[in-house]
C-alpha positions in Angstrom: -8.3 7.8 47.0 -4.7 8.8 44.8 -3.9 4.6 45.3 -7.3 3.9 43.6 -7.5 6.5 41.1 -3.9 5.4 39.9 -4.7 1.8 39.8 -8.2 2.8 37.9 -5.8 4.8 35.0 -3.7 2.1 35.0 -6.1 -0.3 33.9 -7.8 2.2 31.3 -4.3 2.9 29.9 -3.9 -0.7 29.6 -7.3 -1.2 28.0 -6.3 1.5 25.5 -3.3 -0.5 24.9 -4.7 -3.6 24.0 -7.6 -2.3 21.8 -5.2 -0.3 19.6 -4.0 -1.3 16.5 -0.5 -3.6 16.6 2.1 -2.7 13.7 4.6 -4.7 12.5 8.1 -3.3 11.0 9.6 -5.6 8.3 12.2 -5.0 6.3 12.7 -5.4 3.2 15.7 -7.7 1.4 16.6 -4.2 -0.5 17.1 -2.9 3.1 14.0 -0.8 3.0 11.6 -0.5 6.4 8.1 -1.1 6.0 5.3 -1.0 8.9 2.4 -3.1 8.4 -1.1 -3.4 10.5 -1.8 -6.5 12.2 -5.1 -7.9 11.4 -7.2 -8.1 14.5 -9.3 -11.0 15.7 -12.5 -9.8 14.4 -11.4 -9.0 10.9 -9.6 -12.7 11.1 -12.8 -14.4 12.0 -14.6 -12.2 9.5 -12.2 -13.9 6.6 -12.2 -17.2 8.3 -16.3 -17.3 8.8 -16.5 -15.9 5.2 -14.3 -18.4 3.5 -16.4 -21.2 5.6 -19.6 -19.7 4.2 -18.0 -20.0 0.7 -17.2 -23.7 1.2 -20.7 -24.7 2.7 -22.1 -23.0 -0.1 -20.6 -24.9 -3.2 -21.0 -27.9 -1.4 -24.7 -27.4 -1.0 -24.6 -26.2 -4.9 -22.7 -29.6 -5.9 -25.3 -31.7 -3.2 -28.1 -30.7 -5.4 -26.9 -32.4 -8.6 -25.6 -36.0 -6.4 -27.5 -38.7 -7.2 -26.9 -40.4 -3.5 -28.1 -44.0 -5.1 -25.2 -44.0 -7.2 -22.0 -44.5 -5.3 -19.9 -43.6 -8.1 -21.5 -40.4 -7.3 -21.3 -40.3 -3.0 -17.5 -41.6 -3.9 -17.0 -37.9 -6.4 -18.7 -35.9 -4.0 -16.8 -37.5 -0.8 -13.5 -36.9 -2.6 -15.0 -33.2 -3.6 -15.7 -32.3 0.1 -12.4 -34.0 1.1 -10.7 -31.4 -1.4 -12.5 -28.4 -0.3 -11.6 -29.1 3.4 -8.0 -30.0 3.0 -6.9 -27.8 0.0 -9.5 -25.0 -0.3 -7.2 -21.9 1.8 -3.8 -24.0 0.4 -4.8 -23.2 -2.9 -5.6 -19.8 -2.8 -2.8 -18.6 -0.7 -0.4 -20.0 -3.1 -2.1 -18.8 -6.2 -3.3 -15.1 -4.5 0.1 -14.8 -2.6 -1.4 -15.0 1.2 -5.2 -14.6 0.3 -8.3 -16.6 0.1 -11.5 -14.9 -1.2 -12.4 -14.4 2.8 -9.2 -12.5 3.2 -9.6 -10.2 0.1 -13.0 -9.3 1.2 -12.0 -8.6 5.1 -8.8 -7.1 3.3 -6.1 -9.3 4.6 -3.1 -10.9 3.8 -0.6 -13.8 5.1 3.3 -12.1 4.6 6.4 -13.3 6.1 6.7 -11.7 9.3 10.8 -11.4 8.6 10.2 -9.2 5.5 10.7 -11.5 2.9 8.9 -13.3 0.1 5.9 -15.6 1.1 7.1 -19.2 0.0 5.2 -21.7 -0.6 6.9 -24.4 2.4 5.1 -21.6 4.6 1.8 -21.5 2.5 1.8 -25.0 3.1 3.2 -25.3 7.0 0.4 -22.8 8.1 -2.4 -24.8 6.4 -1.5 -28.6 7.5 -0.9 -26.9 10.9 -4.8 -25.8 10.7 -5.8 -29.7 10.6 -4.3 -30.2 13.7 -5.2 -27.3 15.1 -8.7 -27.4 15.0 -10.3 -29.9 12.0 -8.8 -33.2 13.6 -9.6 -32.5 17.4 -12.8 -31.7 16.5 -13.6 -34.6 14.0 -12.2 -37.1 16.7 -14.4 -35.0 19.3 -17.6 -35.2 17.2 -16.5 -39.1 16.8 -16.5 -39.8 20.1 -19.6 -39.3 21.7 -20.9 -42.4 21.6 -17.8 -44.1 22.9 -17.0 -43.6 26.8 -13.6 -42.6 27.1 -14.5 -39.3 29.0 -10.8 -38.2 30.0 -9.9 -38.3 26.1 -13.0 -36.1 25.1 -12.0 -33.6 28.1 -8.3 -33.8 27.0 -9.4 -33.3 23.0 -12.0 -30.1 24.5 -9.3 -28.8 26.3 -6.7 -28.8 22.9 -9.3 -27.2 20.8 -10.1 -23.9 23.5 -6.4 -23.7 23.6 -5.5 -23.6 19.7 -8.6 -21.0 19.8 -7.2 -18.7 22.5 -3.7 -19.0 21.3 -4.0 -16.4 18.7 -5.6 -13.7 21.6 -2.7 -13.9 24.0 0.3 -14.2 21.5 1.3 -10.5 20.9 0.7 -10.5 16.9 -2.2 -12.9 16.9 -0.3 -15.7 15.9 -2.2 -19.0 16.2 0.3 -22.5 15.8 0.5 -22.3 12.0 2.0 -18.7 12.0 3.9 -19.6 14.5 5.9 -22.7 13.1 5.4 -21.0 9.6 6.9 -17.8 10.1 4.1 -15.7 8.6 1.6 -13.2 9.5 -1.6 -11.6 9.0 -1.8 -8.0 8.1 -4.3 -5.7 7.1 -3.8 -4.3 3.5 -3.6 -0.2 3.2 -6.2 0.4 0.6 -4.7 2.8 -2.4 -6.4 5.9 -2.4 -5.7 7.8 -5.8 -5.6 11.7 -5.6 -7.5 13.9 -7.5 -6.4 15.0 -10.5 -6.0 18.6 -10.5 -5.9 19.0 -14.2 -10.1 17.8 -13.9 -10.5 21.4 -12.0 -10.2 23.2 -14.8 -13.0 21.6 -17.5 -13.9 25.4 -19.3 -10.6 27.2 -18.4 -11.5 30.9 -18.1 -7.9 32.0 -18.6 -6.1 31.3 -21.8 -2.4 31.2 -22.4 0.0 31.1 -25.3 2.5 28.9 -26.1 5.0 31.0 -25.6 3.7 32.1 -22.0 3.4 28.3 -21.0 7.2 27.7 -22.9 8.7 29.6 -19.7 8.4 27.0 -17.1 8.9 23.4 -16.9 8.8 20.0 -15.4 9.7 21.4 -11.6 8.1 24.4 -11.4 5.0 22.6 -12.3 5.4 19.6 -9.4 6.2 23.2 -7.3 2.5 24.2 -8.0 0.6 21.1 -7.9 2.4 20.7 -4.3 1.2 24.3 -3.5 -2.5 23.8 -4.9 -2.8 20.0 -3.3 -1.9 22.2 0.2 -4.1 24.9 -0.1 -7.0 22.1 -0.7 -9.9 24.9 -2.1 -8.2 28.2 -0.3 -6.3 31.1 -1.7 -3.3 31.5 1.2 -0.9 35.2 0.6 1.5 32.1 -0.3 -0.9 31.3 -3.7 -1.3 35.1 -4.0 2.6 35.6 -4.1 2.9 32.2 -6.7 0.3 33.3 -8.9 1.5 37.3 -9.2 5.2 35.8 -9.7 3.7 33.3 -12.5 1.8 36.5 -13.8 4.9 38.4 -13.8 7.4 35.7 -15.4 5.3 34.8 -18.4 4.5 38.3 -18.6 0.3 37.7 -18.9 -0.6 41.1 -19.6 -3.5 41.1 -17.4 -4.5 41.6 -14.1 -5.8 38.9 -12.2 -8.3 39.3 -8.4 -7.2 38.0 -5.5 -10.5 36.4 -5.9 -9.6 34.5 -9.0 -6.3 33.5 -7.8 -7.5 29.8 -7.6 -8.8 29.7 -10.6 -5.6 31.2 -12.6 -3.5 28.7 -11.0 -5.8 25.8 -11.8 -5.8 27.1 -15.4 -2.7 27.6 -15.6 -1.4 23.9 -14.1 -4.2 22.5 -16.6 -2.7 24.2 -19.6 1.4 24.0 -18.4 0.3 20.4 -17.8 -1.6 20.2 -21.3 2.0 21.6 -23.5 4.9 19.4 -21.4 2.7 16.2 -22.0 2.3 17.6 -25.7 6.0 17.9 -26.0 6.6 14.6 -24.6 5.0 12.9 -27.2 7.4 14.5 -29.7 10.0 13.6 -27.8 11.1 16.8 -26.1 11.2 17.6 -22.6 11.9 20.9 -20.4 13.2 19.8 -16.7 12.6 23.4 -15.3 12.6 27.5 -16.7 16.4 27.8 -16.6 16.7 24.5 -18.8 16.2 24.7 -22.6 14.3 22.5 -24.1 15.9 19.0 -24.9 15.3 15.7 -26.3 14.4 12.6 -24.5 17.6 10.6 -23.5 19.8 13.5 -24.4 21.6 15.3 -21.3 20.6 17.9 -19.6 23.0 21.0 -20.8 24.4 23.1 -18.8 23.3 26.6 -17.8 25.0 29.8 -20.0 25.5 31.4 -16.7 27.3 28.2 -15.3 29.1 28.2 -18.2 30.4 31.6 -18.0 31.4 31.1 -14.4 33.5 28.0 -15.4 35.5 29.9 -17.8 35.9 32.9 -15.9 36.8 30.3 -12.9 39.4 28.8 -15.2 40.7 31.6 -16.8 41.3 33.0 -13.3 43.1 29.7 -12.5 45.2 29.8 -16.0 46.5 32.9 -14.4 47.5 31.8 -11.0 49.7 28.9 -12.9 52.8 30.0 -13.8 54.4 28.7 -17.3 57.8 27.8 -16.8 60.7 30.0 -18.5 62.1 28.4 -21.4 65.2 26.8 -22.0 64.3 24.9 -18.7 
């Protein structure tokens, strides 16, 4: 019973296995590491099946307006329905960079699987590799029905099941075109935005002066947008303890609740926000409350604290060095 349980976790563990999602870790020619999704089979025959339905459909559009007795026409559409087969996921993966309109609705993208820039030799490998893949075996298959060369039709089957499967047992889903290509399909992280917290505060019911919201700068504000993004709608002792210290510094005058703690801060961000972008547009910028207040591009100055410590520093080491007597 222990042997056939084991052997029964086994084969879950491995079904776990396969059904999670593969990544991929590229890096980057500036040396940075990236980890990308692999695109599974189903959101790969979702593009594939889409872009197929794309195709069908113009050509059905364009059939309506052939005049089939002309054969200047059946030659046009012919040559159209030539194009469409043969240049129709070329084109768009060299003008949308690994994409066809099937891929940007599943949300995939052809990369290089080495980390570097999609080119267009393997644009164009992984798409001529697609007519032998699949579009000439199964032309010639469709061909040859009526002949009777039945080992040739088994042999072509047999070529087509195995270009279909390839992609399922390789360990990326690589089908033949990938594979001589060098590229890969990966699912594309869709960019979520946060919110803006300034938006939280649209009738502020603290006010502040000038010279209250003068007192901090640049950093202290990133420090509180960090703390209220944490907190996500709940005042923590932490947000207590940031919003008596702010009360404290800028010297507000008022008491604020605990249970308006999350409201102060908000306020406050929104109108410390409000002044530094203010003040950028004059060209003035304050990197944190121990900074003054400086011009853009100018450098930051140092601290009158530092500064006193550097002379006192080299004073002290004036003293240590001894002048030499003179006449020497």
């Amino acid at each position: 019973m222990n042997w056939l349980g084991s052997v029964r976790k086994k084969n879950a563990l491995r079904l776990l296995k396969r059904g999670a999602p593969r990544f991929l870790e590229l890096t980057c020619p500036e040396g940075l590491k990236l980890q990308a999704r692999v695109a599974n089979m189903s959101e790969r025959w979702t593009a594939f099946i889409t872009d197929w339905i794309i195709i069908i459909l113009f050509a059905f559009v364009v059939n309506i307006f052939v005049d089939f007795d002309n054969r200047a026409s059946i030659a046009f559409y012919s040559l159209l329905w030539y194009c469409c087969l043969n240049f129709y996921f070329l084109f768009f993966e060299l003008a949308w960079r690994g994409r066809t309109p099937g891929k940007r609705i599943a949300g995939l993208q052809v990369i290089n699987r080495r980390g570097g820039e999609l080119t267009p030799t393997m644009v164009i490998a992984r798409n001529l590799t697609r007519q032998v893949e699949i579009f000439f075996p199964l032309r010639y298959l469709l061909l040859s029905f009526a002949s009777d060369e039945s080992f040739l039709k088994v042999l072509d089957f047999f070529f087509i099941v195995a270009m279909v499967i390839l992609p399922y047992v390789t360990k990326n889903h690589y089908r033949l075109g990938d594979l001589i290509g060098g590229s890969v399909v990966v699912a594309m992280p869709k960019a979520v935005l946060l919110e803006d917290l300034a938006d939280k505060s649209q009738k502020a019911a603290f006010v502040f002066t000038q010279k209250q919201l003068g007192v901090y700068g640049d950093l202290e504000l990133q420090t509180l947008e960090k703390a209220l993004r944490l907190a996500k709608g709940v005042t923590s002792p932490s947000l207590r303890k940031i919003c008596l210290t702010i009360v404290r510094k800028i010297k507000y005058g008022h008491k604020v609740n605990f249970e308006d703690t999350l409201r102060f801060l908000w306020d406050f961000y929104a109108a410390e926000r409000g002044l530094l972008e203010r003040e950028r547009l004059f060209g003035r910028h304050k990197d944190s409350q121990s900074a003054p207040t400086r011009a853009i591009g100018e450098a930051p100055k140092a601290n009158a604290s530092a500064k006193k410590e550097k002379s006192g520093w080299s004073q002290w080491q004036a003293k240590r060095i001894k002048k030499p007597p003179e006449g020497k």
